[in-house]
N, C-alpha and C positions, 0 to 999 in steps of 0.2 A: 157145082156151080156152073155148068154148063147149059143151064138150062137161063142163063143173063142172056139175054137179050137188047142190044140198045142199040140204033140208028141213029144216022144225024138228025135226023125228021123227031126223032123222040124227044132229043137235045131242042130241037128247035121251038116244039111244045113244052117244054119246059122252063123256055127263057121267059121271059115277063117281056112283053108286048113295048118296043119301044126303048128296050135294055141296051139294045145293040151289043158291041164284040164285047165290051166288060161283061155284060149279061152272060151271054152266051159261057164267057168261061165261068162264070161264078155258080152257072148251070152244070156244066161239067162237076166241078169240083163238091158240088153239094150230091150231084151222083157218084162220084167215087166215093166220097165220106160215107155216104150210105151203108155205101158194100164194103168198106172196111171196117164198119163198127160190127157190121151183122157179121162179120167173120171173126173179129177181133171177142166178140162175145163168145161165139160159141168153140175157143180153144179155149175161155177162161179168161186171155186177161184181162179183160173188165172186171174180174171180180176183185182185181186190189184197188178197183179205179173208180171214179166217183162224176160223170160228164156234168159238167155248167158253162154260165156262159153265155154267150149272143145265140152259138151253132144250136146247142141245145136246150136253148129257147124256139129257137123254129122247127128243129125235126120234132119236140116231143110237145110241142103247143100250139105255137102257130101255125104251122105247113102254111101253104100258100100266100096266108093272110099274114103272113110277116117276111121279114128282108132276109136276103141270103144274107150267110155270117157264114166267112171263111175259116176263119181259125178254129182250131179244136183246141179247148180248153178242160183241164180234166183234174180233181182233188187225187190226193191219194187218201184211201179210207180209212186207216187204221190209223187211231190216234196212237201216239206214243212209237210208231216205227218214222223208221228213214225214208223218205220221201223218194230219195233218189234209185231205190232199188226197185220201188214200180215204174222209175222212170227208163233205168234200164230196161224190165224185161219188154216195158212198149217199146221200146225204139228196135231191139233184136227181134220183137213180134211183127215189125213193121217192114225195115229197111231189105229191101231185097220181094217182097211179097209181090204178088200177080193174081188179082181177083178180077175173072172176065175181061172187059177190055182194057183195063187198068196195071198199071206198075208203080211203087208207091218205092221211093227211099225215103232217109232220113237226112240231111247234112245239120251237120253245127258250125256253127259263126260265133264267138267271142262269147260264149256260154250258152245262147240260143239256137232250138230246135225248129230246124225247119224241115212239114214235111213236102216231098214231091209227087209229082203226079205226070204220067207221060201214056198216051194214048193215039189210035188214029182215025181222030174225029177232026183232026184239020189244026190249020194256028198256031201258035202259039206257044207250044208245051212247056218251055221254058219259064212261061211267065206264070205260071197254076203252081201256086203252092201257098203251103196253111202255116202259121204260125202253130209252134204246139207247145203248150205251157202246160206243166204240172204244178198244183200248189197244192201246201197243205190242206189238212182234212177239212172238212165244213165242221160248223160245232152242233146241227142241228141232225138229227138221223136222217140219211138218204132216204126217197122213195122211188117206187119203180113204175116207170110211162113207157107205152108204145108211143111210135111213131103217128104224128097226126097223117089218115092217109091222103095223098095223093096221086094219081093217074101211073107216073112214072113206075112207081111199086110192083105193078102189075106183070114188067118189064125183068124184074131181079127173078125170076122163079125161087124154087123151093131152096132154103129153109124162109115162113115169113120173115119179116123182120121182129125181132125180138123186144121186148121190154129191157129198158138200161135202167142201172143204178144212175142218176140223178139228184144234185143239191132239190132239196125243199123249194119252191119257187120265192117265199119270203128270204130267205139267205140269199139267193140270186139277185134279186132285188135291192137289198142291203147292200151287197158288194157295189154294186152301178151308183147306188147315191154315193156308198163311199166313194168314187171314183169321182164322183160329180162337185165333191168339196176342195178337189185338186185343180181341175181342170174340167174341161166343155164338149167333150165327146158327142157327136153327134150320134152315134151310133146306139151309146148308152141312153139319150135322152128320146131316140126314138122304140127303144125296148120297152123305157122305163113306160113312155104311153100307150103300149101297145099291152103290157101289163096292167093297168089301170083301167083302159077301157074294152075286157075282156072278160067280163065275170064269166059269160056262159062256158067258158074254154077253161078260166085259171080257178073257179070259183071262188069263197068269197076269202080274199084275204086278213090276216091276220094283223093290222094297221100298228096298234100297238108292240106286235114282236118286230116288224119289218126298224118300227125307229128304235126299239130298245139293239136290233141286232146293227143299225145302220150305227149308231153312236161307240158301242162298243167296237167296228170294225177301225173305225176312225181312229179311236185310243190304241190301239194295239197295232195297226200301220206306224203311229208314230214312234211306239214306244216298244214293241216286241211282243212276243210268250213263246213259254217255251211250254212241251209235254214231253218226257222219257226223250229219245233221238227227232222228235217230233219240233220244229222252229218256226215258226211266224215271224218273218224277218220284219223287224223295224226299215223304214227307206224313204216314208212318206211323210217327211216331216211339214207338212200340210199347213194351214190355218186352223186353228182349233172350230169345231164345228157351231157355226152359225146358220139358224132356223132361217132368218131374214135375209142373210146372204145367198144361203143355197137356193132359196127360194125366187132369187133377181128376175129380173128381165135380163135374158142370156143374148135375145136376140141381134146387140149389136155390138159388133165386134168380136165375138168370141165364137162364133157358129161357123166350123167349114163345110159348105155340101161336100165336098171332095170325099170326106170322110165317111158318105154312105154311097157314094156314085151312084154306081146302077144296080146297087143291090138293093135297091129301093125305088120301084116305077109304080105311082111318081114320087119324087122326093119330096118332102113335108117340108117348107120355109119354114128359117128360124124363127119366126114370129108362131107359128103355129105348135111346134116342139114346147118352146118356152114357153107358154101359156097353159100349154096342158099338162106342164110341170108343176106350175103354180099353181095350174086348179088343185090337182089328183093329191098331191100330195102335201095341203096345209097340213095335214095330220104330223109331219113332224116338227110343227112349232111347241106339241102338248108334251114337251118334254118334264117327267119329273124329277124330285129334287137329285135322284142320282144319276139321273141322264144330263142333267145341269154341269153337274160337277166332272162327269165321263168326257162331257162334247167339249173340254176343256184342255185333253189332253194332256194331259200332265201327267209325267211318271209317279208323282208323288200320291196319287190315286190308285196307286197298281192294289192294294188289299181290296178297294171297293169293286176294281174290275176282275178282280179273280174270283169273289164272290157273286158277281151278276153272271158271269162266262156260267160258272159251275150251276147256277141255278136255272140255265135255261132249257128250254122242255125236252124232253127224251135224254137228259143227263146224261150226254157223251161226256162232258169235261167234268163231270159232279168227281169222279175216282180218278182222272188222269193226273193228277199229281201238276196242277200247272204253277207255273213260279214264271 
């Protein structure tokens, strides 16, 4: 790892034009993340771990053509194990570690993982750090993407950077609308178009799995599942999922730029998010009769939702035993 390379001047080409100091660290921070996955990969622990998410939406699709996204967000893969045991060996894979200019801890706050980042490229150091959330597995089988390349890359020397296990882009997608039936993330509604109007990069999406997985994500936030030590906590006791609702005009009152600042030059008005919400995704009005009854929510539907879970394609949950 000695052969890292990075200046301020590097840092400075890679902030977005007009970011200013938020830019700048969220420049830093998307280069450390870099060099900590390509290391974190090749001792292995990536391989209980599963990246998705805002972050790994941009390193492994968008690169430049999408927002920086701080936190690292990661499944654990193996359905029917303990979530928490990959979450240990990251955090002891992490806390303490020193890749080229970088020094990475871990702290926890009231159950959450924050990580850190401390370097001497000037500012700030204090204020650079990622949220890092482990959730259960995806139900869809992982695929494996490089990194979209960018200039900076050239910078890390040898090993390249690698191919990560990564959620399916349709389940990534699915999670953000779920998200979207709760609350107005700005962040999520700028991913959600930046997947939409992106064939040549995401190719062509699968419309019908994204709302069969987005309806069932919804029922199972409200109401649980379980696999063997494996738990999808219920927490999101939400509105039961509405086509017409989710599909509003977001644009007033419910939109904070704050919530993309400068990780997005320039930032997209609410009125422009929300409308390319409504365009892209009419397709989940064409709900049928069991995504009717799913978008409902109701526990009392759990036999019809264990049987959609289990039937979904590459039959991770067909044998996990879910109750």
């Amino acid at each position: 790892m000695n052969d890292i390379v990075i200046t301020i001047g590097h840092i400075a080409r890679h902030t977005p034009h007009g970011a200013g100091a938020q830019g700048r660290d969220a420049a830093i921070v998307d280069i450390a993340q870099d060099l900590l996955l390509r290391h974190l990969h090749g001792t292995g622990t990536l391989d209980a771990l599963t990246f998705k998410g805002g972050t790994a939406l941009r390193k492994l699709y968008a690169g430049n053509a999408g927002r920086f996204s701080l936190d690292l967000d990661f499944s654990s893969t193996h359905i029917g194990a303990d979530p928490d045991d990959a979450l240990t060996d990251l955090i002891a894979a992490v806390d303490g570690l020193k890749v080229g200019p970088f020094a990475y801890g871990v702290i926890e706050r009231r159950g959450k993982w924050t990580l850190t980042y401390e370097h001497a490229f000037g500012g700030d150091t204090g204020a650079l750090h990622s949220k890092l959330d482990l959730n259960p597995p995806p139900w869809l089988p992982p695929v494996r993407r490089g990194w979209q390349p960018m200039p900076i890359h050239a910078r890390y020397g040898p090993p390249a950077l690698p191919q990560l296990q990564v959620i399916r882009l349709e389940e990534n997608i699915a999670e953000k609308i779920a998200r979207l039936n709760r609350a107005t993330p700005a962040r999520d509604m700028y991913d959600l178009r930046w997947a939409m109007t992106n064939a040549p990069i995401t190719g062509k999406l699968d419309h019908a799995l994204v709302r069969r997985l987005a309806v069932l994500k919804i029922w199972v936030d409200a109401n649980g599942l379980h696999a063997g030590d494996t738990f999808w906590k219920p927490g999101h006791e939400g509105p039961a999922f509405s086509p017409e609702r989710w599909l509003r005009d977001r644009s007033a009152g419910e939109f904070d730029e704050q919530d993309i600042g400068a990780l997005a030059v320039p930032v997209p008005t609410a009125s422009e998010l929300s409308e390319a919400l409504r365009t892209h995704f009419r397709f989940l009005a064409d709900l049928d009769n069991d995504e009717r009854l799913l978008a409902q929510a109701r526990e009392q539907d759990r036999p019809l939702a264990l049987r959609a879970l289990a039937a979904l394609p590459g039959g991770r949950l067909a044998d996990a035993g879910l109750y």
